[in-house]
Every structure is written in structure tokens, then in C-alpha cells.
C-alpha positions as CSV (number, residue, x, y, z in Angstrom):
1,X,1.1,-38.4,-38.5
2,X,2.6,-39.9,-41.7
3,X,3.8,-37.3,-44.3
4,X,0.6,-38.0,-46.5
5,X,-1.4,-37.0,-44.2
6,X,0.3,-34.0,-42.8
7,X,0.7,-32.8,-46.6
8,X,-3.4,-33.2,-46.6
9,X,-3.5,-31.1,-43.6
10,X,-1.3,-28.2,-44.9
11,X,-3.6,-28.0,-48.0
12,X,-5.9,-27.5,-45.5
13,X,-4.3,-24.6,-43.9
14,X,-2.3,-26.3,-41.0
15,X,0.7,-24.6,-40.3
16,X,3.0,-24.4,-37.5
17,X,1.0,-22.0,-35.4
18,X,-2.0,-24.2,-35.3
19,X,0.6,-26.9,-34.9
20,X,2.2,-25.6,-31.7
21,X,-2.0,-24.7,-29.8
22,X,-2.7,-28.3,-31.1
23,X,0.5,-29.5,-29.1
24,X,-0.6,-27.4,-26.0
25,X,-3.7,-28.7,-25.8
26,X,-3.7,-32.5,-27.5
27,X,-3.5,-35.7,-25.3
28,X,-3.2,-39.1,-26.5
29,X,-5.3,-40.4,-29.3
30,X,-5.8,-36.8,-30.4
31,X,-6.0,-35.7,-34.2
32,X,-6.3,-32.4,-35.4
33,X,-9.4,-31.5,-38.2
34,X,-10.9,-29.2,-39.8
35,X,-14.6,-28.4,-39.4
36,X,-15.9,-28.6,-42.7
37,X,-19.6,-28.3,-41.8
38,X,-21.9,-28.7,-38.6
39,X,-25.6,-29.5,-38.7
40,X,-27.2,-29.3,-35.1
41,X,-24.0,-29.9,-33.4
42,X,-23.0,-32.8,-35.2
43,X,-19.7,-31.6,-37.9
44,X,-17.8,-33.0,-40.2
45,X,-14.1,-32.9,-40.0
46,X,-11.4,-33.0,-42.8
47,X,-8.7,-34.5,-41.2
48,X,-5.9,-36.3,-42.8
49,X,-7.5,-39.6,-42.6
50,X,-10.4,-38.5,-44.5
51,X,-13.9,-36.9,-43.6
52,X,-15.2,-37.8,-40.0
53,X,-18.2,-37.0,-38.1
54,X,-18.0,-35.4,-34.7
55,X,-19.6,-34.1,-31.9
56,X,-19.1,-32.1,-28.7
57,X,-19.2,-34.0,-25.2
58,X,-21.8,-32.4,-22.7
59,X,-19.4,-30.3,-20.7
60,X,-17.9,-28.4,-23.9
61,X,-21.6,-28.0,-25.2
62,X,-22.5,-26.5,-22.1
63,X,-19.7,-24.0,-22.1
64,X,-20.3,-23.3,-25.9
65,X,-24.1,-22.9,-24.8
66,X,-23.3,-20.2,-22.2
67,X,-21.3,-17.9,-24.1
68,X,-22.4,-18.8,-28.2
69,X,-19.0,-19.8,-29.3
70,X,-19.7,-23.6,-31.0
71,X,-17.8,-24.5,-33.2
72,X,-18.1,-23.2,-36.5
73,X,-16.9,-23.6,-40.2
74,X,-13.4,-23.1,-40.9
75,X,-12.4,-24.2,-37.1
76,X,-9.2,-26.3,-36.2
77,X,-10.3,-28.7,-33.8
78,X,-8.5,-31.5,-31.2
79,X,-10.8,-34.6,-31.5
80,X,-10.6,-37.9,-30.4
81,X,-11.9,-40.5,-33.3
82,X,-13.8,-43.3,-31.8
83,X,-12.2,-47.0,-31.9
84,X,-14.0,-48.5,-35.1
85,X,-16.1,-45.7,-36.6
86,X,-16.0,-43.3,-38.7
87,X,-16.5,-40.2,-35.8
88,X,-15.7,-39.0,-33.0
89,X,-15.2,-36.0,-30.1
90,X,-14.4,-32.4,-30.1
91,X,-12.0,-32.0,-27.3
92,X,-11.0,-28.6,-27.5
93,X,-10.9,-25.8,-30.3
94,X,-8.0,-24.3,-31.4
95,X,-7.5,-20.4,-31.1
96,X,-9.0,-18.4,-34.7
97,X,-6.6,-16.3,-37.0
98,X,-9.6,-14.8,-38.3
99,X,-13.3,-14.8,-38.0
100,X,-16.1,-13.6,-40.0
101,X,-19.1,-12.3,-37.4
102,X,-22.8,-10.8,-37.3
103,X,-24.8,-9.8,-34.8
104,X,-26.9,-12.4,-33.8
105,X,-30.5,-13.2,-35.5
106,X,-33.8,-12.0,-33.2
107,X,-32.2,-8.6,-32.0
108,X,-30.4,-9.3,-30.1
109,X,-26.7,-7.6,-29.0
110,X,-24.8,-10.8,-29.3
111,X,-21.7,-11.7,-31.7
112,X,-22.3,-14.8,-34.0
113,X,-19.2,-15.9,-35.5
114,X,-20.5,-17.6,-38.9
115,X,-16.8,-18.8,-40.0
116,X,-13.4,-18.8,-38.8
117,X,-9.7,-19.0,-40.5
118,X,-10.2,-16.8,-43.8
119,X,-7.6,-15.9,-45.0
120,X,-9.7,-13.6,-48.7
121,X,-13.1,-12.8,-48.8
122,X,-14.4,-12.4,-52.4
123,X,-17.2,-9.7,-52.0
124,X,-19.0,-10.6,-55.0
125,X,-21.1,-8.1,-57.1
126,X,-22.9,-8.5,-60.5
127,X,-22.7,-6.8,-63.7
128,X,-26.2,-7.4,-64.5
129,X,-27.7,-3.8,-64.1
130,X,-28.7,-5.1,-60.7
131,X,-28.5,-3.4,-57.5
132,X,-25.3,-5.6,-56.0
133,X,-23.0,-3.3,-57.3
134,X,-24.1,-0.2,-55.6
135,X,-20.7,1.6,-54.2
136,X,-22.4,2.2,-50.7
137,X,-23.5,-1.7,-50.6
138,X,-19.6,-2.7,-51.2
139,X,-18.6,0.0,-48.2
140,X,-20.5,-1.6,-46.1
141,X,-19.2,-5.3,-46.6
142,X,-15.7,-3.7,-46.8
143,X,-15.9,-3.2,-43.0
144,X,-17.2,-5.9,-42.0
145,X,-14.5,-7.8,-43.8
146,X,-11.8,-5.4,-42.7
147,X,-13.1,-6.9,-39.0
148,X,-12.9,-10.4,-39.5
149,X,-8.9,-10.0,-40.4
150,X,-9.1,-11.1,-43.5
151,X,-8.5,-9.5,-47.0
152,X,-10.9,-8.3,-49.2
153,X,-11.1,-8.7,-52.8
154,X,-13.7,-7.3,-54.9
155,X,-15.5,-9.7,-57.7
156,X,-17.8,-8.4,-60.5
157,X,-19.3,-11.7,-61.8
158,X,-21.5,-12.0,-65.0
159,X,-19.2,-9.7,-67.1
160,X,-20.6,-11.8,-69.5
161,X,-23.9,-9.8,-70.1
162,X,-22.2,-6.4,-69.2
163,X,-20.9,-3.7,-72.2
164,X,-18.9,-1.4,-70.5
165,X,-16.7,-3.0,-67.7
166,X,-14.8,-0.5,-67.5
167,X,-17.2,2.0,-66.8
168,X,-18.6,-0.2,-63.7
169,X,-15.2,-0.5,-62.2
170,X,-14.7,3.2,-63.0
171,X,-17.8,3.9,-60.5
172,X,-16.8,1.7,-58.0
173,X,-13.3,2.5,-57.6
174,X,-13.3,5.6,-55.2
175,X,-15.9,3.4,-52.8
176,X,-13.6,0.1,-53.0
177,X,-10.3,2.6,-51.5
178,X,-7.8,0.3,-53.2
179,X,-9.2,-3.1,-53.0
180,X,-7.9,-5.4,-55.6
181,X,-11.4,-5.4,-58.5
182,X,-12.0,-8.5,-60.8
183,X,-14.4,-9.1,-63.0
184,X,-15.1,-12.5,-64.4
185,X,-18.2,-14.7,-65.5
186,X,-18.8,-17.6,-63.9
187,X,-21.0,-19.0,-66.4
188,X,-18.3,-18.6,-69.1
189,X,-15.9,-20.0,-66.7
190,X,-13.6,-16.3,-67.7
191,X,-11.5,-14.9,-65.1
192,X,-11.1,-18.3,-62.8
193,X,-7.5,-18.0,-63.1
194,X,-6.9,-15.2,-61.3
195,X,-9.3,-15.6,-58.2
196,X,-7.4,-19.1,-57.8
197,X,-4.5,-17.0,-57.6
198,X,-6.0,-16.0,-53.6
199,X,-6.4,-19.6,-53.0
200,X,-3.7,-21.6,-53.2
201,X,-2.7,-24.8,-51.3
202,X,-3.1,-24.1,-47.3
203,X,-4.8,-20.8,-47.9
204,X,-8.9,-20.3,-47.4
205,X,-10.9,-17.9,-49.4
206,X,-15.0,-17.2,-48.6
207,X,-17.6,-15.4,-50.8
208,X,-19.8,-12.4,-49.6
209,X,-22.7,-10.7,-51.3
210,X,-26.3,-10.5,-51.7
211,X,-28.8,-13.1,-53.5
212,X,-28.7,-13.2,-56.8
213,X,-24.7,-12.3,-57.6
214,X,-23.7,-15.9,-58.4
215,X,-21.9,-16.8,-55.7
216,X,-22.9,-20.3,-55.7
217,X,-22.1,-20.6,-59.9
218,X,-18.2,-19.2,-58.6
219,X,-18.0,-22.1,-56.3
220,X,-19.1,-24.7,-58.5
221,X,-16.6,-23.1,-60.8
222,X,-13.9,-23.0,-59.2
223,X,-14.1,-26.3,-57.2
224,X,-14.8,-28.0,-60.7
225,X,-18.3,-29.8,-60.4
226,X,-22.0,-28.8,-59.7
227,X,-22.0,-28.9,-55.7
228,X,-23.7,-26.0,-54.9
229,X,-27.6,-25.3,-55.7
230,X,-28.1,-22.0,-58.2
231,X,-31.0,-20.0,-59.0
232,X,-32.3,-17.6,-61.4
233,X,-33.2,-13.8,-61.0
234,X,-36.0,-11.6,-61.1
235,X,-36.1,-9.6,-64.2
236,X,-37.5,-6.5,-62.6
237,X,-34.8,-5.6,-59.6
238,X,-32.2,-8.2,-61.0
239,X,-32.0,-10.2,-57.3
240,X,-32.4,-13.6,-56.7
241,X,-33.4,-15.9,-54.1
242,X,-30.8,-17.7,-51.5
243,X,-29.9,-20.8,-52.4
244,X,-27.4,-21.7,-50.0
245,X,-28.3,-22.7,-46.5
246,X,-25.5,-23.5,-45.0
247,X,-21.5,-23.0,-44.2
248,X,-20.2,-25.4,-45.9
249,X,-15.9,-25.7,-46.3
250,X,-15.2,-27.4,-49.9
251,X,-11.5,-28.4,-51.5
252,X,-10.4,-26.3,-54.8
253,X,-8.8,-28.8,-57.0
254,X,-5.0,-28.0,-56.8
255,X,-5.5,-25.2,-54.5
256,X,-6.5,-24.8,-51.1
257,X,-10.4,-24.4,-49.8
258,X,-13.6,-22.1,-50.1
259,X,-16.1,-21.8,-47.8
260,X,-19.5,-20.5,-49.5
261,X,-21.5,-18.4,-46.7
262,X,-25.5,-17.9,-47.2
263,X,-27.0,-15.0,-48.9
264,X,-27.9,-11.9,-46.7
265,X,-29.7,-9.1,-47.5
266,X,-29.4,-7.1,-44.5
267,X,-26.4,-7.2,-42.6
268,X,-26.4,-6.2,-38.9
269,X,-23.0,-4.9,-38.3
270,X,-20.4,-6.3,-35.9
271,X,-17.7,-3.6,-36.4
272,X,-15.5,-1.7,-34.6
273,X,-14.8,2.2,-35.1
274,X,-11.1,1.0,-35.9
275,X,-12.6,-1.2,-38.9
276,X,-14.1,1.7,-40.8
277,X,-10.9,3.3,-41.1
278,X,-9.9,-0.2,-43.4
279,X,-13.0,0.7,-45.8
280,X,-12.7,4.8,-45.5
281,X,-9.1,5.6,-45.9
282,X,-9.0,8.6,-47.9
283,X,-11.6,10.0,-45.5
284,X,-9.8,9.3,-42.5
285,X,-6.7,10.7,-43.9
286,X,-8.7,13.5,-45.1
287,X,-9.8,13.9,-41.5
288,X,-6.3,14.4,-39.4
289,X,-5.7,17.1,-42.2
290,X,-9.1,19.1,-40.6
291,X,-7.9,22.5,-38.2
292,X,-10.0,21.3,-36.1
293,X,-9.7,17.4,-34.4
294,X,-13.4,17.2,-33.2
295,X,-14.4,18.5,-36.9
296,X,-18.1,17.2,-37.8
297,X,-17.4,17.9,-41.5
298,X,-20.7,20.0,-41.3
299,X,-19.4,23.9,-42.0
300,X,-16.2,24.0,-39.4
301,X,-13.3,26.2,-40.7
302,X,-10.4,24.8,-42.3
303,X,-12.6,21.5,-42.8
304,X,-10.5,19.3,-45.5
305,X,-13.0,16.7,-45.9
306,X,-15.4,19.6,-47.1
307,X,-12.8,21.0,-49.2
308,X,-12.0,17.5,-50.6
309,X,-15.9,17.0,-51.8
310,X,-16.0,20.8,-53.5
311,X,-13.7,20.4,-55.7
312,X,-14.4,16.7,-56.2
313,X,-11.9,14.9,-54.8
314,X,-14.0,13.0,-52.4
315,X,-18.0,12.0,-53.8
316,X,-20.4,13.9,-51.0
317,X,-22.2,10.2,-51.0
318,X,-19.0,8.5,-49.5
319,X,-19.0,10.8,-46.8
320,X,-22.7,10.2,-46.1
321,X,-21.9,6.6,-45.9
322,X,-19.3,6.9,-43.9
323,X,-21.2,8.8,-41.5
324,X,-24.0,6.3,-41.4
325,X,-21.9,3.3,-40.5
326,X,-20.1,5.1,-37.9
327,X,-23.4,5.9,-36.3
328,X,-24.4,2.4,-36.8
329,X,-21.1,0.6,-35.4
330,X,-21.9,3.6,-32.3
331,X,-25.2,2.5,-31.9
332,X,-24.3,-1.8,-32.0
333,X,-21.5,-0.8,-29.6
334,X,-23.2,1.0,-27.0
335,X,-26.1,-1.8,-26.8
336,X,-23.5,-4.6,-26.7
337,X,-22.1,-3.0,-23.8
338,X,-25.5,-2.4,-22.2
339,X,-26.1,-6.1,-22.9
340,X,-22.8,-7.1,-21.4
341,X,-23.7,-5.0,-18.2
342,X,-27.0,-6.7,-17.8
343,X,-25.2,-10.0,-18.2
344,X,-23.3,-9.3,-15.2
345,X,-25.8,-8.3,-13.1
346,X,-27.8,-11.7,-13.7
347,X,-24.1,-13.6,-13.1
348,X,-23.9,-11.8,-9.5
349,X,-27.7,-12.3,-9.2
350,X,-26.9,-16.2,-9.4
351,X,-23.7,-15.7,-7.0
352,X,-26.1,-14.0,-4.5
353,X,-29.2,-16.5,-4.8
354,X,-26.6,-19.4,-4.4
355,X,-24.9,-17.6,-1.6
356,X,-28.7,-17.1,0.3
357,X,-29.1,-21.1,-0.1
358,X,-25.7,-21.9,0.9
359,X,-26.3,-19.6,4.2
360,X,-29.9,-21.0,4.7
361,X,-28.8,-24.9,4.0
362,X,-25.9,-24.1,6.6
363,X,-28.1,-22.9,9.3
């Protein structure tokens, strides 16, 4: 590669780790991209000659098909462009540093990753007098962030039509357990600065939050032109509708990228019980303090969590919350391991229909 483009690449977030997979793995004719979007299986890679279309031959699509892991937004992919066009083939994806996941839509027990390579995830709220700045709505995101791998930065857009600031960031605090908190207006372009400060050349931020926050009016922001679709919100409950569809990686001028992630209202966790511990410090260190290591918090004896929330140290709410998601991230886990047990048995079903025929065609 010539230095232009490898400079285009590190902007990109190429360093030497992806450097040394893509080595591993490439053959001749192979370039490395970036999936900047996929629609139906057909992406769009930033690569340092530019954006090119690609696809996945038939044998990786099967593979993909059988376990859910297609490529997705933020990917670093091995591709082979195609003599004369502007396109080409996924050969191989390079190992994730990070990856943003939900359980898959229709019930079922499976991980969807919806992005890959983040390295700050700007949980947006709004200071509207809406309901996206609740403190157990930020908890909630906070793990599910903690278990991408990624850092978490809290954003309070639309400080713009909000009085007291500091009274909002006062509420939040004790729920947010240390996470950086900005608040900036997107529509008065105020506070930019210092979110661009997360994303500069070769790093990758993506925003987080419910309908309505102004996630899409950040982006446009702070990529510098009108990409992204925005909408207005309801007066009554201050929430608005989705108005972005899709992954989508962009460039910030002078910086490195954002990738804008739709909208969701309810979000099935895909957590582990390690990643609450990321979004409930103070309650976990509260916890090895207990006299007791199985303490439920409920009434046991020398219980430091309860003494924490009598004399207001720790908000009784918190604990709640905590207690929830851990039942939750429980619950998820134990049906993604039933799932994965019934998966087997339909894999050794196969083995033992295929080994009937193979008897039967031999006799």
C-alpha cells in the first residue's frame, strides 16, 4: 500500500494488531476495508482506495448463515476487489476488539452483534424534561456498554432548553458510578469540542439512547453536514420517533469515525454477571464489605449495602435496579444455555441421521 493510503486506513482505525490478523490471513490481491454499511449482504467498504462495494462468496455466507456472525458495521475485512469495478469479495473477517450486541429480534436466545470495533459509546440523554434521562434507564445501557469493551461516556443533549444543568447531572451522578457526563446542544452546535475529544483520528465512537434524544442532530453535528434524517417530539412524554434505520459508519472531519446505531426502546440484554459490576461499582464494593458472602441485602446482619441505603449513602432505587438486571442477565443466561443445549442435540441428531444413511447406502 502507498503511504496515502495506509494514512487513510489509520484514520480509520488500522493499527498494527489488525495489521498482523490481516497478514495471517491475506493472500494475493487482498486489501484490507472497513465495513461501513451492509444492506442485505451487499457492504460498503472504506478502504484506502476509496468506498467499494462487496459481497460474501457462498461458502462464507453459509458459515455466517449457520452461526449469525455476518459481517457487520465497524468490521475489518480481507477482500479481494474485482479487476475493473468498483467491488468486490469478503474473504475473511478479521478478529473484533470490541462489539456492541443484543439479543436477537423474535425471542429468541441468540447474540446479534449490531457493530464491532468501538472504541466510546456516547449514551445520549436529553435535557428536555423527557424520560431519557431517567438514572435507572442510563444503568441499564451502562452494562450493556461495559459488555461490548468499549468506554462509556454519558451525553445530555439539548442543554439548550434546560435551566438547571447542574441539578440534572446532580441526579444522575450516583447512577452513572463515575462515567465521564457532558452536556451539550446539538442544535446550538455547544459542547462539540469536547465529544470530538473521544474521537480522534484512528479512534471510533457510537451513540446509544432512546428515540427522541437527538442522536441523529449529534452526528450531523459533529460530521459537519445534514446526513442523517431528524425528527421532532411528542409534546406530551417528550419521545420521538426512530429515524435512523440502519448502521451506518461515517468520517468526522479531522477526526476519526462515528457509527450512528438505530433507536431502541426496549433493550433485551446480552450481559454477563461480570458486566454489572462495570455499571454497579459502589454496590459491589459495598457487597464484599457484607458479614455474610451469600448476603441478599434483604435484613441479614452486618449487611453493608443496607447500612449504606439508611443513612443515604447508597439511593434504595439503585439497589432495586441493580437487583433487577441481575435477575435479568440470570434469566438471558440460563435460556442461552438451554438454547445452546438444544442446538447440540439437533447437531448429533444430524450426525446420527447421516450416519443411518451412510450404514443403509453401504449395505
Amino acid at each position: 500500500m502507498s503511504e496515502n493510503q495506509t494514512n487513510i486506513l489509520q484514520q480509520l482505525g488500522w493499527d498494527a494488531d489488525f495489521e498482523r490478523h490481516f497478514q495471517s490471513v491475506a493472500f494475493t490481491g487482498c486489501m484490507p476495508g472497513r465495513v461501513a454499511s451492509d444492506n442485505r449482504q451487499l457492504y460498503q467498504l472504506f478502504t484506502g482506495k476509496g468506498v467499494l462495494r462487496a459481497r460474501l462468496p457462498g461458502k462464507l455466507q453459509r458459515q455466517a448463515g449457520e452461526d449469525g456472525h455476518y459481517p457487520v458495521v465497524g468490521d475489518w475485512a480481507a477482500f479481494i476487489p474485482a479487476p475493473g469495478e468498483e467491488g468486490g469479495m469478503i474473504q475473511s473477517v478479521l478478529p473484533r476488539k470490541t462489539w456492541f450486541s443484543r439479543q436477537a429480534a423474535g425471542g429468541k436466545t441468540i447474540e446479534q452483534v449490531v457493530a464491532a470495533n468501538i472504541d466510546t459509546v456516547f449514551i445520549v440523554g436529553a435535557l428536555d424534561e423527557g424520560r431519557s434521562t431517567n438514572a435507572r434507564r442510563f444503568e441499564r445501557y451502562l452494562t450493556l456498554v461495559w459488555s461490548s469493551g468499549a468506554n462509556p461516556v454519558i451525553v445530555l443533549n439539548k442543554s439548550d432548553l434546560c435551566s438547571d444543568i447542574e441539578d440534572y447531572i446532580r441526579r444522575i451522578e450516583p447512577a452513572v458510578a463515575g462515567v465521564p457526563v457532558h452536556a451539550v446542544s446539538a442544535m446550538q452546535r455547544a459542547g462539540l469540542d469536547t465529544l470530538q475529544f473521544y474521537i480522534p483520528p484512528g479512534k471510533t465512537a457510537a451513540l446509544l439512547g432512546p428515540s427522541g434524544v437527538g442522536k441523529s442532530a449529534l452526528i450531523n453535528a459533529l460530521i459537519g453536514e445534514e446526513r442523517q434524517a431528524t425528527g421532532a417530539v411528542r409534546d406530551r412524554d417528550r419521545t420521538g420517533k426512530h429515524t435512523t434505520s440502519a448502521r451506518e459508519l461515517l468520517l468526522v472531519p479531522g477526526g476519526g469515525v462515528v457509527i450512528d446505531t438505530p433507536g431502541m426502546r426496549e433493550i433485551q440484554m446480552w450481559a454477563g454477571e461480570a458486566d454489572l459490576a462495570g455499571a454497579f461499582e459502589d454496590i459491589v464494593a459495598l457487597a464484599r464489605e457484607c458479614q455474610f458472602k451469600d448476603c441478599k441485602h434483604t435484613g441479614e446482619p452486618g449487611c453493608a449495602v443496607k447500612a449504606a441505603i439508611e443513612t443515604g449513602a447508597l439511593d434504595a432505587g439503585r439497589l432495586e435496579s441493580f437487583e433487577k438486571l441481575q435477575r435479568e442477565v440470570r434469566f438471558h443466561t440460563a435460556r442461552q444455555r438451554g438454547n445452546e443445549r438444544q442446538l447440540e442435540r439437533e447437531r448429533w441428531k444430524k450426525v446420527s441421521q447421516w450416519q443411518k444413511r451412510y450404514r443403509r447406502d453401504e449395505q
